[in-house]
C-alpha positions as CSV (number, residue, x, y, z in Angstrom):
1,X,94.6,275.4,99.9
2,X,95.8,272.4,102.4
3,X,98.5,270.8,101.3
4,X,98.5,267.2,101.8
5,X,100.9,265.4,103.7
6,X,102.2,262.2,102.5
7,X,102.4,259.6,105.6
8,X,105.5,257.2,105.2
9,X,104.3,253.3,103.9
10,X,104.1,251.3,107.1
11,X,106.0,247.6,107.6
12,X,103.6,244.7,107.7
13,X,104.6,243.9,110.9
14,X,103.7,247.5,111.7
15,X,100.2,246.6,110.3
16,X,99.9,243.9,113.1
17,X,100.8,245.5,115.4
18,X,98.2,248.0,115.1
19,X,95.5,245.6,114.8
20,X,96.7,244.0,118.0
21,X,96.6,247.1,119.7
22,X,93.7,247.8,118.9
23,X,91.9,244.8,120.0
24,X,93.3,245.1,123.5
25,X,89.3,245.2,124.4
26,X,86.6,243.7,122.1
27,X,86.6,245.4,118.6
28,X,84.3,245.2,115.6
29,X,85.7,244.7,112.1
30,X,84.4,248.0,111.1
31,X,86.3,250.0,114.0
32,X,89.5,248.0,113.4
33,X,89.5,249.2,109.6
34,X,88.8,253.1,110.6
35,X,91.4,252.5,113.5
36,X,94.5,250.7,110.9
37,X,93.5,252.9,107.7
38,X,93.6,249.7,106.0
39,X,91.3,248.8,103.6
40,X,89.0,245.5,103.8
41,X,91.0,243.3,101.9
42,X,94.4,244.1,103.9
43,X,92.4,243.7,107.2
44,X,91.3,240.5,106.1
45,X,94.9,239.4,105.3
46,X,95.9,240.6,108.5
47,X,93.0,238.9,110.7
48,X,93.5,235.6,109.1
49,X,97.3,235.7,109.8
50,X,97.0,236.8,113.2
51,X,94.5,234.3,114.3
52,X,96.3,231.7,112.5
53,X,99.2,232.2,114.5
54,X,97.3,232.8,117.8
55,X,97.6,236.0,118.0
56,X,94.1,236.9,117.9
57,X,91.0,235.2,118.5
58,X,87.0,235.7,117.5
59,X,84.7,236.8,120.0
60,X,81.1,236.4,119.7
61,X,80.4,238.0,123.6
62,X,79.4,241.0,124.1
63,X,79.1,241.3,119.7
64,X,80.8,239.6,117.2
65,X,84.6,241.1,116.8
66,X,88.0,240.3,117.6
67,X,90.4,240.4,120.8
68,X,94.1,239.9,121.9
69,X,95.4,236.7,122.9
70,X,97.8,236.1,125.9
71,X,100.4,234.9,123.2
72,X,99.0,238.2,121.4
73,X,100.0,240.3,124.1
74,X,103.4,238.5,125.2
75,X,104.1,239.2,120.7
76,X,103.6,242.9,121.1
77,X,105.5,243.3,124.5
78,X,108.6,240.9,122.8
79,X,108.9,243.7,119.8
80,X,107.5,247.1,121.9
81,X,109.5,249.9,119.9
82,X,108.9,251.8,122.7
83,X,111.5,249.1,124.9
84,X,115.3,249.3,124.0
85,X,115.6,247.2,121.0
86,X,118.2,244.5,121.5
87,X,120.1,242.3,119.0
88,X,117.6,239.5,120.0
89,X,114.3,242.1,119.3
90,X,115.8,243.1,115.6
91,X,116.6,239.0,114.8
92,X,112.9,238.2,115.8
93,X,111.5,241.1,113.7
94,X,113.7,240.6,110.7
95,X,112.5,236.8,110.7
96,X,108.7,237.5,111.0
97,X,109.1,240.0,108.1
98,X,110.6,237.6,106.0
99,X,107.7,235.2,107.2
100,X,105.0,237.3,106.3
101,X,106.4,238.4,103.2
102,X,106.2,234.8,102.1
C-alpha cells in the first residue's frame, strides 16, 4: 500500500509566485490550476490580486489566458529564493505577506 506523503502548506506569496511562473508564456486558466494545485476559488483570489497590482495581465491573443508583466517579472526576480536573500528581500516579503493577509 502507498503511503501518502503530506506536502508542507505553502505561503501565499508562495502561491504567487507560482502563478507568475507559470504564466512566463500565455497560460489558460485551466493549466494554471493543474500547474498551482490550487483549486478554482484560490486561483481566482490569486488572479484578481495579481492583476490588481500589475503583476499580471489578460490576454485574449493567441486564446484567452493570462501572462507576466514587466513589473511581474521585475516582482519575482526582487524575491527569487534561489538569489541570496538580503535584509532588504526578507523586509519586502514580510510586508507583502502582511498585505495579502489583509
Amino acid at each position: 500500500m502507498a503511503q501518502l506523503v503530506k506536502q508542507p502548506k505553502r505561503t501565499e506569496l508562495t502561491l504567487m509566485m507560482e502563478i507568475l511562473k507559470n504564466a512566463v508564456m500565455p497560460v489558460k486558466k485551466t493549466n494554471l490550476l493543474y500547474k498551482t494545485r490550487i483549486n478554482f476559488q484560490q486561483l481566482e483570489k490569486y488572479l484578481e490580486l495579481l492583476m490588481s497590482k500589475d503583476l499580471l495581465k489578460f490576454i485574449s491573443d493567441p486564446f484567452n489566458g493570462y501572462q507576466i508583466t514587466k513589473k511581474g517579472v521585475q516582482f519575482m526576480e526582487l524575491l527569487d529564493d534561489d538569489k541570496v536573500s538580503t535584509p532588504l528581500t526578507f523586509v519586502v516579503k514580510s510586508k507583502i505577506e502582511k498585505k495579502v493577509k489583509h
